[in-house]
C-alpha positions in Angstrom: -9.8 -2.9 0.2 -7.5 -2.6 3.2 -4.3 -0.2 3.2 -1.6 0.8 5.5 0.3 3.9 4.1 3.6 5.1 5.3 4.8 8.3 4.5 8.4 7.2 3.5 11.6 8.5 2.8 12.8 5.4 0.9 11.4 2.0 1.2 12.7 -1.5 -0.6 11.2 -5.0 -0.9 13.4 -8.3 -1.2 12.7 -11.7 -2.2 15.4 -14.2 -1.3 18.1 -11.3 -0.8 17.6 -10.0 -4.2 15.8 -6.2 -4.0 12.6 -6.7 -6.6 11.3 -3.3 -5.8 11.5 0.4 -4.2 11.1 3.5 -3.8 12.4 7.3 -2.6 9.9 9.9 -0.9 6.8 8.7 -1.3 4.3 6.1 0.5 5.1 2.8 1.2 1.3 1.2 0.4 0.6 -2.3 2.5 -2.5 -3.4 0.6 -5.2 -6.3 1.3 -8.1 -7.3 -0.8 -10.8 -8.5 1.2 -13.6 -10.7 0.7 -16.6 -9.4 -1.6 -13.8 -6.1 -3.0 -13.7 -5.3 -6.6 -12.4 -3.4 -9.2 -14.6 -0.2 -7.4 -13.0 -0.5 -4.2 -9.5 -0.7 -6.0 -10.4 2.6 -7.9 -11.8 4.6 -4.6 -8.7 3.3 -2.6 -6.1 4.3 -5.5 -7.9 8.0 -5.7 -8.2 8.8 -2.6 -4.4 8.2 -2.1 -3.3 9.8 -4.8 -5.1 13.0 -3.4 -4.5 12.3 0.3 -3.0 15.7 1.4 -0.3 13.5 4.1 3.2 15.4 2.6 4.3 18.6 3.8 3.4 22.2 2.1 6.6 24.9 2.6 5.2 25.9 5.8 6.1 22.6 7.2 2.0 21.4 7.3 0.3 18.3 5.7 -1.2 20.0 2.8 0.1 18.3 -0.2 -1.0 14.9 -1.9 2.2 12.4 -3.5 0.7 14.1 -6.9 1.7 17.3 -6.1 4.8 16.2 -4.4 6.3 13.9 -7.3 6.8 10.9 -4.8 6.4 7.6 -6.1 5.3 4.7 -4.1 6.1 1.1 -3.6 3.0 -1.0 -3.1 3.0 -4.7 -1.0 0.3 -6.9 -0.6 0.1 -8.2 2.7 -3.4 -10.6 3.3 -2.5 -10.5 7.2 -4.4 -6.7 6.9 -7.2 -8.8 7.3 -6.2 -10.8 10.6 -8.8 -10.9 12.8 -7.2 -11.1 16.6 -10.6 -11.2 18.4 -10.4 -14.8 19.6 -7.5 -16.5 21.1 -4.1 -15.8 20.6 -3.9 -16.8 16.2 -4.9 -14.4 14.0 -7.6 -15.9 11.6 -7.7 -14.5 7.8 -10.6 -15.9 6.6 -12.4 -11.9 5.6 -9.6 -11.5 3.2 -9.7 -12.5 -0.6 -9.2 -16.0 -1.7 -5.6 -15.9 -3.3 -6.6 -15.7 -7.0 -9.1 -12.6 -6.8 -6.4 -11.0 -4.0 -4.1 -11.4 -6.9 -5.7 -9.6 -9.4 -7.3 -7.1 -7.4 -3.4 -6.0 -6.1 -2.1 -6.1 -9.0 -5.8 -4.0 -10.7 -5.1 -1.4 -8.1 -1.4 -1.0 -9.2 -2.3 -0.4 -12.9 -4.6 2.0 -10.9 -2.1 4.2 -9.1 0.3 4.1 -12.5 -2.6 5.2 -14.4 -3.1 8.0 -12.2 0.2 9.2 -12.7 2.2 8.0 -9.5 5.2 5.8 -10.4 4.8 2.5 -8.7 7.1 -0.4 -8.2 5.8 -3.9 -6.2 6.7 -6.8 -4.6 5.7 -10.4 -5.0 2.3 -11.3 -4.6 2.1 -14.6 -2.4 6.6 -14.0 -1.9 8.2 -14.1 1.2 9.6 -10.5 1.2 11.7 -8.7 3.6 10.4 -4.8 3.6 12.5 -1.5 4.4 11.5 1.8 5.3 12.3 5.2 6.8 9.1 6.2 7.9 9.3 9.9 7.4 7.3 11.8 10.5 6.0 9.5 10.9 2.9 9.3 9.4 1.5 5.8 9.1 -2.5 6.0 8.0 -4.7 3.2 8.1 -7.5 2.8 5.1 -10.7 0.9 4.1 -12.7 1.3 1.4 
C-alpha cells in the first residue's frame, strides 16, 4: 500500500459541498491500494503510522507518534498514488488496485487505524472530494509498504 501523510493541524473532506469527514491535529492519510496488496500490507502500513514518531516532544523535536499525542486522523483514498508519469505527458494508473479490492482494502486499513486506537474519520471511496488542510511544519511523508 501507498501513503501520503501530512502532519495537520485540521483537515476536512467534502462531497458536493457537504463536509463528510475531518479532523483536528493529527495526519491527514492519502492512501492507495496497489496491485497484488492485502490485508498484510494494510496492517504494516496502519502500525507503522500509528508509531511513526513525526509530532513534536516538549523540546520542540519529532519524537512522538499520533498515539502518544491523542491526534486523530482523517484518511482519503486517492488511486492517483499510483500514477506512473514515466511516459508522455498522462499519468497511467494501471499498478493500483482494481476498484473493488482498492475498496475494501481502504476501508480494511481504516478498521485498522480505529482498532489501533486512533480515531479516524473518511471520505468517499470512488467520490469527487474537495480536501482541506493546514499542514502543520510541514511534514508531509511519503510511505510504501
Amino acid at each position: 500500500m501507498r501513503a501520503l501523510l501530512q502532519r495537520v493541524t485540521g483537515a476536512s473532506v467534502a462531497v458536493d459541498g457537504a463536509v463528510i469527514g475531518q479532523c483536528g491535529a493529527g495526519l491527514l492519510v492519502l492512501v492507495c491500494a496497489m496491485q497484488g496488496d492485502t490485508k498484510a500490507n494494510a496492517d504494516a502500513l496502519a502500525a507503522k503510522i500509528s508509531k511513526l514518531r513525526i509530532f513534536k516532544d516538549c523540546d520542540g523535536k519529532m519524537n512522538r507518534s499520533i498515539l502518544d499525542t491523542g491526534g486523530s486522523a482523517l484518511i482519503v483514498s486517492q488511486f492517483t498514488l499510483a500514477a506512473d508519469t514515466s511516459g508522455g505527458n498522462r499519468p497511467g494508473f494501471s499498478t493500483a488496485a482494481k476498484p473493488e479490492q482498492g475498496r475494501a482494502l481502504y476501508e480494511y486499513f481504516v478498521e485498522r487505524m480505529r482498532d489501533l486506537g486512533i480515531t479516524s474519520e473518511t471520505g468517499e471511496f470512488g467520490a469527487d472530494m474537495a480536501v482541506s488542510l493546514t499542514n502543520d511544519g510541514p511534514v508531509t511523508l511519503w510511505m510504501d509498504i
